[in-house]
Backbone atoms as SQL, in Angstrom:
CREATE TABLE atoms (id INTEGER PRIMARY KEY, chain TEXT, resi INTEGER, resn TEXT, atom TEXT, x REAL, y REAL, z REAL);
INSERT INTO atoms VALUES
  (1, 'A', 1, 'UNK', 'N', -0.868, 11.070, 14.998),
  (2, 'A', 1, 'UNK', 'CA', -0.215, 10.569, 13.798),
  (3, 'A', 1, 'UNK', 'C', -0.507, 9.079, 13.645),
  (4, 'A', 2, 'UNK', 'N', -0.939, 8.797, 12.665),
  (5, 'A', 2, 'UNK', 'CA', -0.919, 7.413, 11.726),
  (6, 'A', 2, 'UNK', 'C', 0.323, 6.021, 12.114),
  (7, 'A', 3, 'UNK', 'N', -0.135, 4.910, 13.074),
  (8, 'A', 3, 'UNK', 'CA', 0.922, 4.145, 12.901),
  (9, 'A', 3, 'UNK', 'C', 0.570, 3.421, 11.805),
  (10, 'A', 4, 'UNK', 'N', 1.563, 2.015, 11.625),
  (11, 'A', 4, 'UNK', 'CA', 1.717, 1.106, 10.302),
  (12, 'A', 4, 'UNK', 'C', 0.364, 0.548, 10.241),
  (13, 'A', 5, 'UNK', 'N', -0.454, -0.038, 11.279),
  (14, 'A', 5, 'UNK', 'CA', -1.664, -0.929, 11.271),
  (15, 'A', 5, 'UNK', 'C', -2.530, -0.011, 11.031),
  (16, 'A', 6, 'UNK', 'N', -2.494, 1.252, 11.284),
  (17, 'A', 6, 'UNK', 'CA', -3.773, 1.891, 10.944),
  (18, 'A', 6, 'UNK', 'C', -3.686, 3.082, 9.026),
  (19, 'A', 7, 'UNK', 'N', -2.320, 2.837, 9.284),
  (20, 'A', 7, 'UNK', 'CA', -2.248, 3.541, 7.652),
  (21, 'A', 7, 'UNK', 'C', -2.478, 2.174, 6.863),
  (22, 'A', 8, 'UNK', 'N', -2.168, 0.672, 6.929),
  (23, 'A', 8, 'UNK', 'CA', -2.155, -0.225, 6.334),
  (24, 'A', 8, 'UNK', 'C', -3.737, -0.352, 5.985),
  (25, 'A', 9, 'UNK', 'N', -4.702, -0.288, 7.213),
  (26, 'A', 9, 'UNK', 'CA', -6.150, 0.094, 7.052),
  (27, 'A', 9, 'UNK', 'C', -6.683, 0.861, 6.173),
  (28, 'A', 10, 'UNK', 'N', -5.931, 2.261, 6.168),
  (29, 'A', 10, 'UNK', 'CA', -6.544, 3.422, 5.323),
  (30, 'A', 10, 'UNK', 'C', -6.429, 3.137, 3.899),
  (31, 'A', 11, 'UNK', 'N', -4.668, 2.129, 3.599),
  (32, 'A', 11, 'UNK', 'CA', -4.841, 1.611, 2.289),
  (33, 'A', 11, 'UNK', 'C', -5.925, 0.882, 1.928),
  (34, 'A', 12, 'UNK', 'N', -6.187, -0.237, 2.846),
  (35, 'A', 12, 'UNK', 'CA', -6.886, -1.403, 2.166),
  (36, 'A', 12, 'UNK', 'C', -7.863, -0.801, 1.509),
  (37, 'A', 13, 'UNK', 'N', -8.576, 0.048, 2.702),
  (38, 'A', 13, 'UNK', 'CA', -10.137, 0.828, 2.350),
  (39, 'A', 13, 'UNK', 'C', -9.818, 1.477, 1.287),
  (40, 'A', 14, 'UNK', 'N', -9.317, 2.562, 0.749),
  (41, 'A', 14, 'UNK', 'CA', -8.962, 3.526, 0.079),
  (42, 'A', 14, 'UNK', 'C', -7.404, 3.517, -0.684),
  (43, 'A', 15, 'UNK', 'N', -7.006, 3.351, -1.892),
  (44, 'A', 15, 'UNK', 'CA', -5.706, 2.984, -2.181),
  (45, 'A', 15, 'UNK', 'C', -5.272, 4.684, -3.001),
  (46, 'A', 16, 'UNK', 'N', -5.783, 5.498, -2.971),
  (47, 'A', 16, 'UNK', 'CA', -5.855, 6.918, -3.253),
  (48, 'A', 16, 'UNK', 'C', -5.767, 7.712, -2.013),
  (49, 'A', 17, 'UNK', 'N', -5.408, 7.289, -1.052),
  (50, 'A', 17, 'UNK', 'CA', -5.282, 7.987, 0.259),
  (51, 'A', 17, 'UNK', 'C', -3.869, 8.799, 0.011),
  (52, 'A', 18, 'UNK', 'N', -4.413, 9.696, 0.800),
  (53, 'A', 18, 'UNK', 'CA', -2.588, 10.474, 1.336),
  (54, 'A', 18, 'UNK', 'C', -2.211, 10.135, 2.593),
  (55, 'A', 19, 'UNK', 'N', -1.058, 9.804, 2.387),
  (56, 'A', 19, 'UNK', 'CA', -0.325, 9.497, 4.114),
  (57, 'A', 19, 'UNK', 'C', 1.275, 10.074, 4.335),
  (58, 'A', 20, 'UNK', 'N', 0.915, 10.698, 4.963),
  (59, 'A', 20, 'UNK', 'CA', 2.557, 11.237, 5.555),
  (60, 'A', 20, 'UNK', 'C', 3.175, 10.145, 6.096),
  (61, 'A', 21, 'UNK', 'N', 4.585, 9.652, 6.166),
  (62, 'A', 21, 'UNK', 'CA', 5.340, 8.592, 6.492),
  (63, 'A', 21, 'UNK', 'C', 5.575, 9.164, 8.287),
  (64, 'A', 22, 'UNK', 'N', 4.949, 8.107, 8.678),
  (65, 'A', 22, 'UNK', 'CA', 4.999, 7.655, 9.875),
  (66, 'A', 22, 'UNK', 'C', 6.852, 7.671, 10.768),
  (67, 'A', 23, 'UNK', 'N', 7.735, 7.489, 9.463),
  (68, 'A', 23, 'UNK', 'CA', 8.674, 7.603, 10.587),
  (69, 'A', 23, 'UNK', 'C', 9.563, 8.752, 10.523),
  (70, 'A', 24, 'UNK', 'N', 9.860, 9.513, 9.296),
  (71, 'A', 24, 'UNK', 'CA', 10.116, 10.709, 9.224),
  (72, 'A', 24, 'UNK', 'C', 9.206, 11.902, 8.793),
  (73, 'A', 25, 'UNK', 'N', 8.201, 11.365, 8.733),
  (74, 'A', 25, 'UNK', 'CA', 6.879, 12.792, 9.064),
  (75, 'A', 25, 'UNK', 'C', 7.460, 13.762, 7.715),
  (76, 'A', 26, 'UNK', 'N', 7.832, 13.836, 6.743),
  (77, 'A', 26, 'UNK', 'CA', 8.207, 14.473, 5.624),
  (78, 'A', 26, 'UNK', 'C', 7.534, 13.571, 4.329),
  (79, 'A', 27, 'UNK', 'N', 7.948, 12.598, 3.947),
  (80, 'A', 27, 'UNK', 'CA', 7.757, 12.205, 2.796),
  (81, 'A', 27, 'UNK', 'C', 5.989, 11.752, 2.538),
  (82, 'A', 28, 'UNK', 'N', 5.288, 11.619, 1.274),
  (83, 'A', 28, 'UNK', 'CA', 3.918, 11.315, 1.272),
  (84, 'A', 28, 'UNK', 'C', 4.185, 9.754, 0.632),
  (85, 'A', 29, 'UNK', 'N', 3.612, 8.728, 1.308),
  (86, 'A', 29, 'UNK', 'CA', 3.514, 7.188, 1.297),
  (87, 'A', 29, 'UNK', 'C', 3.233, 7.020, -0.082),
  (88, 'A', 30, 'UNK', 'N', 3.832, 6.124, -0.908),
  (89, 'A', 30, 'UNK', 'CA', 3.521, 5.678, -2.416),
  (90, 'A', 30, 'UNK', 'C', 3.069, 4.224, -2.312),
  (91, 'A', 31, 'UNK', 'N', 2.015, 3.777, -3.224),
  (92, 'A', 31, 'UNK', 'CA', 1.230, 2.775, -2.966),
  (93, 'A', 31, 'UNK', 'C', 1.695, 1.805, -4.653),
  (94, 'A', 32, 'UNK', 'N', 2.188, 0.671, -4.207),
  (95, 'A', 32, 'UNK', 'CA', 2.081, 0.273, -5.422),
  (96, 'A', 32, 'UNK', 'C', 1.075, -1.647, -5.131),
  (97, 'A', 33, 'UNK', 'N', 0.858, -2.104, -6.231),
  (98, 'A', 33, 'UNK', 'CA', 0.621, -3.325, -5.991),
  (99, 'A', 33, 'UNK', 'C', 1.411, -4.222, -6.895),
  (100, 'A', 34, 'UNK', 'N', 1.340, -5.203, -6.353),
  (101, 'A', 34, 'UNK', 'CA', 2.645, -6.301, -7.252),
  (102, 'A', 34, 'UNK', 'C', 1.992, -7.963, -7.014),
  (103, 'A', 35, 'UNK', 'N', 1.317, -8.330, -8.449),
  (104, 'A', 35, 'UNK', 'CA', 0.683, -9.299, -8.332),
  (105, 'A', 35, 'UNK', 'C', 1.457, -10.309, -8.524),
  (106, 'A', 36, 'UNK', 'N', 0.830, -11.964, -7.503),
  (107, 'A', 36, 'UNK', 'CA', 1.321, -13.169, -7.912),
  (108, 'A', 36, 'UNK', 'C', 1.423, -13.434, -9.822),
  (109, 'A', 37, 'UNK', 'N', 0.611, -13.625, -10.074),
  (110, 'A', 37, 'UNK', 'CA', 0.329, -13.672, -11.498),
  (111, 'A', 37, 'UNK', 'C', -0.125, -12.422, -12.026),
  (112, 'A', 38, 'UNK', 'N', 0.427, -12.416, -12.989),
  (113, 'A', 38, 'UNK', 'CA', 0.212, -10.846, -13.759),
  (114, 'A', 38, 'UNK', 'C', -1.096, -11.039, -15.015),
  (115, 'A', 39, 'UNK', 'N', -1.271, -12.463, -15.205),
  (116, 'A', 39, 'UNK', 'CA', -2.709, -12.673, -16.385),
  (117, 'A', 39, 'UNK', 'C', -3.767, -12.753, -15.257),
  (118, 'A', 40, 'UNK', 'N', -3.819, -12.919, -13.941),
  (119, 'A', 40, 'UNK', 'CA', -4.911, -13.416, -13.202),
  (120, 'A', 40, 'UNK', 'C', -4.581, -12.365, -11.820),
  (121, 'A', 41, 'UNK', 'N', -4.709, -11.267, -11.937),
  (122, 'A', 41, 'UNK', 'CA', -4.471, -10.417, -10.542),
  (123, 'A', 41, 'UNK', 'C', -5.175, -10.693, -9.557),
  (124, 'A', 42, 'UNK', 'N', -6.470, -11.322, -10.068),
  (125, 'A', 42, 'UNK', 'CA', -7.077, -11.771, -8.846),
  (126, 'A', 42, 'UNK', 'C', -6.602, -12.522, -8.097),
  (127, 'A', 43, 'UNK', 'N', -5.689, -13.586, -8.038),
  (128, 'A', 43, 'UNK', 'CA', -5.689, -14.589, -7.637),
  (129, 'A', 43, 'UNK', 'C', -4.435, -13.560, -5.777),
  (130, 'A', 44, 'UNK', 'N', -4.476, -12.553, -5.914),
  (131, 'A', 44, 'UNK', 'CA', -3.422, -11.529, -5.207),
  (132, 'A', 44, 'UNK', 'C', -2.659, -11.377, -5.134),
  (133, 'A', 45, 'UNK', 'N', -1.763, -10.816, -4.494),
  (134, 'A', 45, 'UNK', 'CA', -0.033, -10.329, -4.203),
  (135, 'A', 45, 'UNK', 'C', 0.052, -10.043, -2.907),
  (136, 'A', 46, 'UNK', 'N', 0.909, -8.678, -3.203),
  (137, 'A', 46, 'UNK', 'CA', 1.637, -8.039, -2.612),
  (138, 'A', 46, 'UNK', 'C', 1.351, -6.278, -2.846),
  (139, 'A', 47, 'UNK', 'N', 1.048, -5.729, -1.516),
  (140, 'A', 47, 'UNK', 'CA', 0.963, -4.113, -2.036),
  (141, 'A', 47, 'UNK', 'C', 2.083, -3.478, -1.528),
  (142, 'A', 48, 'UNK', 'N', 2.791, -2.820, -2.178),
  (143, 'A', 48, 'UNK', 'CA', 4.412, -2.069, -1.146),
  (144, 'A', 48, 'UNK', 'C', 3.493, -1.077, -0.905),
  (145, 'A', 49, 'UNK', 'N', 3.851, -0.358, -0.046),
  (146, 'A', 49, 'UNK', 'CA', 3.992, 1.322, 0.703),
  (147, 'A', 49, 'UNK', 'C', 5.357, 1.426, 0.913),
  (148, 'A', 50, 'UNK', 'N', 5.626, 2.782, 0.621),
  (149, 'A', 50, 'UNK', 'CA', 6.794, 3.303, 0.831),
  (150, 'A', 50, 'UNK', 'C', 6.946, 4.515, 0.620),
  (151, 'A', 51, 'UNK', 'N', 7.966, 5.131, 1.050),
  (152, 'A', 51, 'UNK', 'CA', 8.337, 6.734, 1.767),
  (153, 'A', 51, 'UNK', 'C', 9.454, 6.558, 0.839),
  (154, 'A', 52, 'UNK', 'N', 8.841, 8.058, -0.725),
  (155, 'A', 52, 'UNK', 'CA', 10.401, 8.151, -0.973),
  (156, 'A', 52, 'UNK', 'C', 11.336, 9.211, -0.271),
  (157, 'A', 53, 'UNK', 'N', 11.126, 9.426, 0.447),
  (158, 'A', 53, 'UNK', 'CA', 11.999, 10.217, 1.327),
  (159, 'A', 53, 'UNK', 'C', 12.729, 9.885, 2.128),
  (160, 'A', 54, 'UNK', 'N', 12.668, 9.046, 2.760),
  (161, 'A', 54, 'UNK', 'CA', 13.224, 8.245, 3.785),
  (162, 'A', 54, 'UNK', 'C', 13.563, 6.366, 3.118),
  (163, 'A', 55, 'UNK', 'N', 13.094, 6.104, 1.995),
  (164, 'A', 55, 'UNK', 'CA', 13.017, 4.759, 2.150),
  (165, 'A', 55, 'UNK', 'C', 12.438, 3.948, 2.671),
  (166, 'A', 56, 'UNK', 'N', 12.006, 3.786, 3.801),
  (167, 'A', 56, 'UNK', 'CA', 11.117, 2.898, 4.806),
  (168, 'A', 56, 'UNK', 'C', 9.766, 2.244, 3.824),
  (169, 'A', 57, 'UNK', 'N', 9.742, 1.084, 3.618),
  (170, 'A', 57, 'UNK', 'CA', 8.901, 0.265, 3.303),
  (171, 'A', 57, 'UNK', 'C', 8.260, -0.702, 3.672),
  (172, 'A', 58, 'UNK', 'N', 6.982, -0.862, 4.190),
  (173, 'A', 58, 'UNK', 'CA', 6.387, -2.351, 4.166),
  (174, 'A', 58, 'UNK', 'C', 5.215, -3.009, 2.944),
  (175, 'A', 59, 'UNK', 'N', 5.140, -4.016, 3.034),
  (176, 'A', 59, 'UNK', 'CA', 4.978, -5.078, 2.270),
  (177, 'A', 59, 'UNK', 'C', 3.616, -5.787, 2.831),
  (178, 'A', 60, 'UNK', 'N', 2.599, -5.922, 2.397),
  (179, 'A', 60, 'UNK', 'CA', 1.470, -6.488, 2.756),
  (180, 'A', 60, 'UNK', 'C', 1.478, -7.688, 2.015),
  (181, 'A', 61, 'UNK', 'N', 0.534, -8.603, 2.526),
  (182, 'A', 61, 'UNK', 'CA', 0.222, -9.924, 1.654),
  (183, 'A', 61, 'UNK', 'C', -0.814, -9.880, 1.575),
  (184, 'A', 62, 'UNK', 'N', -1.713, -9.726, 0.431),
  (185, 'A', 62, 'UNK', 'CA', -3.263, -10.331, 0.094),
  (186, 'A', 62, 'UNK', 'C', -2.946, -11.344, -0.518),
  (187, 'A', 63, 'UNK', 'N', -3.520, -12.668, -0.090),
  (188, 'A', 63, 'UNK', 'CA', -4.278, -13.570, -0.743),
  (189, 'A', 63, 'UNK', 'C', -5.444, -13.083, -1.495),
  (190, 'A', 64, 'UNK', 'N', -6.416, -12.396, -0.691),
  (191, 'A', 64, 'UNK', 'CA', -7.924, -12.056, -0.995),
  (192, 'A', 64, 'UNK', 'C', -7.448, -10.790, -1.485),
  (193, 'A', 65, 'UNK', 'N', -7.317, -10.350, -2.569),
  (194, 'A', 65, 'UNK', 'CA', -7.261, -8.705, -2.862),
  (195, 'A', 65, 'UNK', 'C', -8.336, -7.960, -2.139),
  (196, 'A', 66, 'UNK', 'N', -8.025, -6.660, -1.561),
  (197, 'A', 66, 'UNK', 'CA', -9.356, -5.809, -1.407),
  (198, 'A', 66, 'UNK', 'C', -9.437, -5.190, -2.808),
  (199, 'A', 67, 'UNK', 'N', -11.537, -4.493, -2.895),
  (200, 'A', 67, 'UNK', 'CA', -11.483, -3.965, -3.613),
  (201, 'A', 67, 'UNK', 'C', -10.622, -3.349, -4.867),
  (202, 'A', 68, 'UNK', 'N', -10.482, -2.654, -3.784),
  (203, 'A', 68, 'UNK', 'CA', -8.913, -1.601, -4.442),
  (204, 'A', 68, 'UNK', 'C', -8.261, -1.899, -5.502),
  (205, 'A', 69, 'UNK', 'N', -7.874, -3.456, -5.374),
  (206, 'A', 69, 'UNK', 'CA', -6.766, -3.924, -6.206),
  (207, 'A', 69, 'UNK', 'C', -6.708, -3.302, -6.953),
  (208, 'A', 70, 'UNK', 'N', -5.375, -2.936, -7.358),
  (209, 'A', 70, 'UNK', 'CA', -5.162, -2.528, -9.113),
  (210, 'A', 70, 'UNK', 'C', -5.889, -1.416, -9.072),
  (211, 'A', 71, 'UNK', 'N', -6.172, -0.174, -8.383),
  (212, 'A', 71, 'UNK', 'CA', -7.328, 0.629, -8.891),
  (213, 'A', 71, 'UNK', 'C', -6.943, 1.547, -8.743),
  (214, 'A', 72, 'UNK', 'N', -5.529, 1.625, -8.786),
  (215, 'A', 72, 'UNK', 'CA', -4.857, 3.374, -8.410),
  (216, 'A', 72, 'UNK', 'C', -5.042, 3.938, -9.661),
  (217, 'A', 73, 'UNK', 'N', -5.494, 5.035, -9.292),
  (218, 'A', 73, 'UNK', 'CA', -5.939, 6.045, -10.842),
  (219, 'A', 73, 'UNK', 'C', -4.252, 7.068, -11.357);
């Protein structure tokens, strides 16, 4: 099973991934991103993950967006 550093990985690479939540093994991980500036996304944020099943959330910081940014279909 998937801990936080290596599902945090699977996001960066891939932001369309599926991930079962790591701490109650039920819920599927929701990916959102939440930019510093909303006219300039590049400039980066913040991506949540979170388990709506359980609640459990962490919070990444890009400065440097990956790819990904913004690219959830």
């Amino acid at each position: 099973m998937e801990n936080w550093v290596e599902l945090i990985e699977i996001f960066r690479n891939n932001i369309d991934a599926s991930a079962i939540c790591p701490i109650c093994k039920i819920g599927i991980l929701t990916v959102t991103d939440i930019a510093f500036d909303n006219k300039n996304i590049e400039k980066g944020g913040e991506r949540l993950i979170q388990c709506p099943h359980c609640g459990v959330s962490r919070i990444i910081l890009y400065r440097n967006p990956p790819e990904n940014w913004f690219k959830k279909k």
